[in-house]
C-alpha positions as CSV (number, residue, x, y, z in Angstrom):
1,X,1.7,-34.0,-49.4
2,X,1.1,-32.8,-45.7
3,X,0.2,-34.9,-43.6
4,X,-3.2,-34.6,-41.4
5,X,-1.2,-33.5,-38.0
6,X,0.1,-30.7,-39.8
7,X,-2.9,-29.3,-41.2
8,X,-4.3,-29.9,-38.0
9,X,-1.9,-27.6,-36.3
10,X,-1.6,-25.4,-39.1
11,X,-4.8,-24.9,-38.6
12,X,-5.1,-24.1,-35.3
13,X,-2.3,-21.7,-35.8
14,X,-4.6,-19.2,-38.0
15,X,-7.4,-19.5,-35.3
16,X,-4.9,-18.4,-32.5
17,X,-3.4,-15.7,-34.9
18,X,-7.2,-14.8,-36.2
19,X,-8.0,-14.6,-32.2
20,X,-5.2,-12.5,-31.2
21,X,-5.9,-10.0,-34.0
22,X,-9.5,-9.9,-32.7
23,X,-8.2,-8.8,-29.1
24,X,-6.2,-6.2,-30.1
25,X,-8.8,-4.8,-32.4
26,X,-11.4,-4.5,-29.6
27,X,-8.2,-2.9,-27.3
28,X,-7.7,-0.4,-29.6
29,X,-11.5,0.6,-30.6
30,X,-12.2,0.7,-27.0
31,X,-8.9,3.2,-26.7
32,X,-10.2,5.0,-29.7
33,X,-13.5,5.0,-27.9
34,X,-12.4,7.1,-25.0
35,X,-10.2,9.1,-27.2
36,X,-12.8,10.5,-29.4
37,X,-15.4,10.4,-26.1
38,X,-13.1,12.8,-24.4
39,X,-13.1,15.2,-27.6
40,X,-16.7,15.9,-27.2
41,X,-16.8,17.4,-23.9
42,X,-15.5,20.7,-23.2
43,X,-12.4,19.6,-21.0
44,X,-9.0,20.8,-20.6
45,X,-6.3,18.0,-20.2
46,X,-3.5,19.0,-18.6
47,X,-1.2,16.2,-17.9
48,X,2.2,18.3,-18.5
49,X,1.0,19.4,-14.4
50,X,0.5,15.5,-13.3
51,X,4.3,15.0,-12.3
52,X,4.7,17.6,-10.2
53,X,2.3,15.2,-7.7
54,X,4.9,12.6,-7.9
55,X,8.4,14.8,-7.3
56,X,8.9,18.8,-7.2
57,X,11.6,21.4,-6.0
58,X,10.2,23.2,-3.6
59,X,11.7,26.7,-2.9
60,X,13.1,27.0,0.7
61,X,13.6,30.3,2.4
62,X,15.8,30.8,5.5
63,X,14.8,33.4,7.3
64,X,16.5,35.4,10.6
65,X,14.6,34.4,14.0
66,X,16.5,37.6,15.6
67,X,17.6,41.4,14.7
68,X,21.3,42.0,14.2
69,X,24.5,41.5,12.4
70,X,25.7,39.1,9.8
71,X,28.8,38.5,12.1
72,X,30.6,35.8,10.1
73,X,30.0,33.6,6.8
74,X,32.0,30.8,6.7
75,X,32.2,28.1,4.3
76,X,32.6,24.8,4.9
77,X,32.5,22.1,2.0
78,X,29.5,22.7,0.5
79,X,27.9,25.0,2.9
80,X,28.4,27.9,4.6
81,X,27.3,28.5,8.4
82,X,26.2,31.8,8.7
83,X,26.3,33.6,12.4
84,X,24.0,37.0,13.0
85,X,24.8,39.0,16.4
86,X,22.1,40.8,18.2
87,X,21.3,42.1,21.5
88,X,19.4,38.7,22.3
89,X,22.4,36.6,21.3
90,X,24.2,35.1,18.5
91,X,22.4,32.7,16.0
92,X,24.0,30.5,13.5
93,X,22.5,29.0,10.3
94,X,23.8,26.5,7.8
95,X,22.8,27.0,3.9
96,X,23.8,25.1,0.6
97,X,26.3,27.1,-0.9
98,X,25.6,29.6,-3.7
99,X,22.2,30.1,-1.9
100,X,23.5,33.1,0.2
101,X,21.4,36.5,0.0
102,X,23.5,38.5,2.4
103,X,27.1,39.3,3.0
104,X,29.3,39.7,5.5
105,X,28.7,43.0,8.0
106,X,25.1,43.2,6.6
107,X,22.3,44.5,8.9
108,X,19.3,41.8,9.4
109,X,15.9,42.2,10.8
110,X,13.3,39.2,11.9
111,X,12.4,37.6,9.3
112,X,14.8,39.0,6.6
113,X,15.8,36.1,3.4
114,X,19.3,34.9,4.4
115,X,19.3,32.2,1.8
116,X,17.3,30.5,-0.8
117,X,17.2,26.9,-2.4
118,X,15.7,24.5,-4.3
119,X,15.0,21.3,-3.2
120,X,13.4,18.3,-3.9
121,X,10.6,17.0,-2.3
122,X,8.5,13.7,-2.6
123,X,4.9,14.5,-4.1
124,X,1.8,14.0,-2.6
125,X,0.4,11.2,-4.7
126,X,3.8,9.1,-4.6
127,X,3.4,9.7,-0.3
128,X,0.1,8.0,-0.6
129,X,1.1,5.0,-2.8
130,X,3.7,4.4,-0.3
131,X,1.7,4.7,2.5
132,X,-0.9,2.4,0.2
133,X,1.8,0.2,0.3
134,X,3.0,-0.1,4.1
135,X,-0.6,-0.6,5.1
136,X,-1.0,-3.5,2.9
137,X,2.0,-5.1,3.0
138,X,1.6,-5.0,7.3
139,X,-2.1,-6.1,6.9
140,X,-1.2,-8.9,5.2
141,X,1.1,-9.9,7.1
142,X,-0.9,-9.8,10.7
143,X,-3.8,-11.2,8.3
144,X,-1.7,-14.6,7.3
145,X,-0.9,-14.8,10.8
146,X,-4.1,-14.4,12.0
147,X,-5.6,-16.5,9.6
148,X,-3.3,-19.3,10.1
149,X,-4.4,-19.7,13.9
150,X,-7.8,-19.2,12.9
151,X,-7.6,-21.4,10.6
152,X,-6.0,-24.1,13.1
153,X,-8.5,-23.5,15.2
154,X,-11.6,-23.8,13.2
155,X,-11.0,-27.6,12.6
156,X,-9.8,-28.0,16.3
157,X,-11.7,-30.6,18.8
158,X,-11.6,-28.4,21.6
159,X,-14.7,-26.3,21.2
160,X,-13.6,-23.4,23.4
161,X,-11.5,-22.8,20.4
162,X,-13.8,-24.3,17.4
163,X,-16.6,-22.0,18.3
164,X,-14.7,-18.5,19.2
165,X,-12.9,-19.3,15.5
166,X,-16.4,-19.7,13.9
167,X,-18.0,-16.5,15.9
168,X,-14.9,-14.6,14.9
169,X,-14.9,-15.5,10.9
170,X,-19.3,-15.5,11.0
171,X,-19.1,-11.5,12.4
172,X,-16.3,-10.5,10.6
173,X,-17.0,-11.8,6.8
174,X,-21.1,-10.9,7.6
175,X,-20.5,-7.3,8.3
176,X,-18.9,-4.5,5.6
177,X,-15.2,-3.5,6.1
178,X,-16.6,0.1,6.1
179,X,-18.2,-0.8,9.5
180,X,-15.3,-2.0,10.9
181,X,-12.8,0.3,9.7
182,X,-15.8,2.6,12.1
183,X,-15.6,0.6,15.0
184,X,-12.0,0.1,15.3
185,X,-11.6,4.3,14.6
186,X,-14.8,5.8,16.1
187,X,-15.5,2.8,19.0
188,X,-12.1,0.4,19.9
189,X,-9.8,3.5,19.1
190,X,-11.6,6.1,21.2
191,X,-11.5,3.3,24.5
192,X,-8.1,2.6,23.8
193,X,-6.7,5.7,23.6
194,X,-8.8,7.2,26.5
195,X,-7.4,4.3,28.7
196,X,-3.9,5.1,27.6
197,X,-4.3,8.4,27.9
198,X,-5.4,8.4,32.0
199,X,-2.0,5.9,32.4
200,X,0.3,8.9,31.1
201,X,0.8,6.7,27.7
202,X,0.7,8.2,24.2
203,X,-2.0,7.7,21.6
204,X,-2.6,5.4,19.0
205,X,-2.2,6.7,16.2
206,X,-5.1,6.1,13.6
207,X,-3.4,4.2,10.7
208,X,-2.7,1.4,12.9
209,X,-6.3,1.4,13.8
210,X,-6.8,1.1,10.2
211,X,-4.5,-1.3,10.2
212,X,-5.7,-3.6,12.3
213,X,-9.4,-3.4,10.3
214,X,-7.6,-4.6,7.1
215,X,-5.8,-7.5,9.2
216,X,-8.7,-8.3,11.1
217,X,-11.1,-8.4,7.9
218,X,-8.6,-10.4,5.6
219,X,-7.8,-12.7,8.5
220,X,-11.0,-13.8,8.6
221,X,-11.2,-14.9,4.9
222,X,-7.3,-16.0,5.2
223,X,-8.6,-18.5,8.1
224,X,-11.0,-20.1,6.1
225,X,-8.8,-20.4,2.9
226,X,-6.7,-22.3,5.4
227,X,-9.4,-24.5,6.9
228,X,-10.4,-25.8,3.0
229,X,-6.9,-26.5,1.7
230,X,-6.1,-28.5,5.1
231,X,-9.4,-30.3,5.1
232,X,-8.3,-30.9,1.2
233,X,-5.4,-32.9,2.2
234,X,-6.3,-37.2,2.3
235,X,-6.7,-38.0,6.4
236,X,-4.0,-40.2,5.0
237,X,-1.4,-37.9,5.3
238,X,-1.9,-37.0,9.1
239,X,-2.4,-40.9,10.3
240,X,1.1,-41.6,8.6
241,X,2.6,-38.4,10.4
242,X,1.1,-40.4,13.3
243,X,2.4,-43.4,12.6
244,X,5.3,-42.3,12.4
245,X,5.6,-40.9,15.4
246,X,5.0,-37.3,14.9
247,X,3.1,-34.8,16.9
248,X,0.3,-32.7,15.9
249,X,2.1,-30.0,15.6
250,X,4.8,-31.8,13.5
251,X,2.6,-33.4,11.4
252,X,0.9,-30.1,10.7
253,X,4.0,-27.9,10.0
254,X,6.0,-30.5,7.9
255,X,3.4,-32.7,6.5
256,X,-0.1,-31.2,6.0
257,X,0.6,-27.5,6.2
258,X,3.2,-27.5,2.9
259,X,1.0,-29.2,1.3
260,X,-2.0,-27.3,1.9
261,X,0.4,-24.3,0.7
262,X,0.4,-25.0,-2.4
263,X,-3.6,-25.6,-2.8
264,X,-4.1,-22.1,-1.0
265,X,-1.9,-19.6,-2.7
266,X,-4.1,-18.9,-5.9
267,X,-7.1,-17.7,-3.7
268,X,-4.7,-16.3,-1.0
269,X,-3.6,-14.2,-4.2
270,X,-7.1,-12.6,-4.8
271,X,-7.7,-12.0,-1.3
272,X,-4.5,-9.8,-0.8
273,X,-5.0,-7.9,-4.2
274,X,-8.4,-7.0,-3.1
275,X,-6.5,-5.7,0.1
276,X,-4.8,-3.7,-1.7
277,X,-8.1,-2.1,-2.8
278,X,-9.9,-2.2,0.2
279,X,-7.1,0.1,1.5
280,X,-8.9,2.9,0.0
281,X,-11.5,3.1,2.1
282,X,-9.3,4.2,5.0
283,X,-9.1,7.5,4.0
284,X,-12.2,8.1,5.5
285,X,-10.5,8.1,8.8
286,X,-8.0,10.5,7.8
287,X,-5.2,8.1,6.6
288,X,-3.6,9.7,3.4
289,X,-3.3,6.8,1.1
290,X,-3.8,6.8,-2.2
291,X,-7.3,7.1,-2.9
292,X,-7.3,10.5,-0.2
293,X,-4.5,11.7,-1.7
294,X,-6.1,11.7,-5.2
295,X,-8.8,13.3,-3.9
296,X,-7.3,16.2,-2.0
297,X,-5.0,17.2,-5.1
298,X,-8.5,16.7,-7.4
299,X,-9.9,19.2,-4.7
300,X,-6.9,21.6,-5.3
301,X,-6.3,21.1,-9.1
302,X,-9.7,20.6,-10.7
303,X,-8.2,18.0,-13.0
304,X,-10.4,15.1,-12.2
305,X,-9.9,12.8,-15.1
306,X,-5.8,12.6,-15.1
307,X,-5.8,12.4,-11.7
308,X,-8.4,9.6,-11.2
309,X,-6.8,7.7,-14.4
310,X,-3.3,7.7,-12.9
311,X,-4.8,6.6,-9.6
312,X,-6.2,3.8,-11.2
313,X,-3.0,2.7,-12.9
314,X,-0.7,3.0,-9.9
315,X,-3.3,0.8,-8.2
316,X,-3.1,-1.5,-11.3
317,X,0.6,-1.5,-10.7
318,X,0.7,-2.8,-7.0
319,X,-2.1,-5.7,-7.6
320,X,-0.3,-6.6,-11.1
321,X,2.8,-6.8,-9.5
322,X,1.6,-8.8,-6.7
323,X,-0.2,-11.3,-8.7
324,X,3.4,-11.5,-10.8
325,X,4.7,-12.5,-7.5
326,X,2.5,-14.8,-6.2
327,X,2.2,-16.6,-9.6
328,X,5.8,-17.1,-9.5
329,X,6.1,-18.2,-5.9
330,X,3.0,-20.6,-6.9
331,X,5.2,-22.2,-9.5
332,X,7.9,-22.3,-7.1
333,X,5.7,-24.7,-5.1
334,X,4.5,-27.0,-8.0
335,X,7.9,-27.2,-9.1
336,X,9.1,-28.6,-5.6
């Protein structure tokens, strides 16, 4: 006879297969859904065009800047260097092999084809994921930084630096990043650059403006994260740092802030996946992420719906792999 324990479990075991089934039947009506959705409108799909956003072979001409004479074509390794004589000089040009047009002792006008080549160039949509990328992954890192002083100084006793960390996270968290991402740009970027400008310095150029909106608006929600996961940890902890002899700042890097670490990371986690989103809107400053990227090639293409679902996807691939790694760095911690 079975016992009870095991018709217990066995029991359980049907419900979790019966609810797993029940999952992937809603995943697939809902695919289904959209399938047969899409059959009812009068569309043209037209992925087979989608990876040539991602990686093409562009053909490259190479062209004669002066009229003359092909003096020379000599090889070598894999190119040739080819040297045209005219009355304004002599001009030499390298090519890939086998991508010669001309020969030897032939006459060449401005402009004429001296070679032509294939090669491959980085697509417009895999530019702007990387770009995507770099902007988050520097944000974030000036935003931990920023919110880790900020932090610091929202639970300090000197009120100089209490206050401006309160005024700082109050304007910052109460106003849209759209705004910001405005002022920096439009306001902070035009005074900058303008000063720099009348001291013989170079620009600014605008994606660090953007930049600096991203840092500035996760820092503030960074600094608080850090003010609730310090505050979290027993006053205990920092008298026996005292006690021990310890400074603040000792107690705080090898005592409280560790701890506080591991308490922070699953809401430090959201806050740098929605980052990742909130990159999007610097296209509006003419930064060529993703989200701008998808929009000029939807401009050019007229294919909307590939284009917008592959955008979403490649977004669902940076956040899902950043939550990957911060859920395993979080079990790093609880395993220490």
């Amino acid at each position: 006879m079975s016992s009870p324990i095991a018709l217990k479990r066995s029991k359980q075991g049907n419900h979790y297969y019966f609810w797993v089934g029940v999952f992937f039947f809603i995943v697939i009506s809902v695919v289904l859904s959209l399938y047969f959705s899409a059959l009812q409108i009068d569309y043209t799909w037209r992925w087979y065009r989608i990876p040539k956003y991602f990686a093409y072979q562009e053909q490259v001409e190479i062209k004669a800047e002066i009229d003359g004479e092909a003096l020379s074509i000599l090889k070598k390794g894999e190119v040739s260097v080819v040297q045209v004589k005219g009355l304004e000089g002599t001009e030499s040009y390298t090519v890939p092999e086998g991508a010669l047009e001309i020969e030897e002792g032939d006459t060449i006008f401005y402009g004429d084809v001296l070679a032509t080549y294939k090669k491959w160039r980085v697509g417009i949509l895999l530019e702007g994921l990387w770009l995507t990328l770099k902007v988050s992954i520097i944000a974030i890192v000036f935003g931990i930084l920023i919110g880790l002083f900020t932090g610091l100084a929202r639970i300090s006793s000197n009120p100089a630096l209490k206050w401006s960390a309160i005024t700082y996270i109050e304007m910052i968290r109460g106003s849209p990043l759209l705004v910001q991402i405005f002022i920096w740009y439009f306001v902070l970027g035009t005074l900058i650059n303008n000063i720099l400008t009348k001291h013989g310095i170079g620009q600014i150029p605008p994606l660090w403006f953007g930049i600096a909106a991203l840092a500035g608006f996760t820092g503030a929600y960074v600094a608080e994260m850090v003010r609730a996961g310090i505050q979290s940890i027993h006053r205990g902890q920092t008298e026996a740092a005292r006690s021990l002899g310890m400074t603040y700042v000792k107690s705080m890097r090898y005592v409280i802030l560790p701890q506080a670490l591991r308490r922070i990371l699953p809401p430090l986690s959201g806050q740098f996946i929605s980052l990742i989103k909130d990159s999007s809107l610097l296209g509006i400053i003419a930064i060529r992420e993703l989200t701008k990227a998808t929009r000029e090639v939807v401009t050019t293409s007229l294919q909307p719906f590939e284009l917008w679902f592959v955008c979403a996807l490649l977004y669902l691939v940076l956040t899902f792999s950043l939550s990957m790694l911060l859920q395993y760095l979080e079990r790093r911690q609880l395993a220490v």
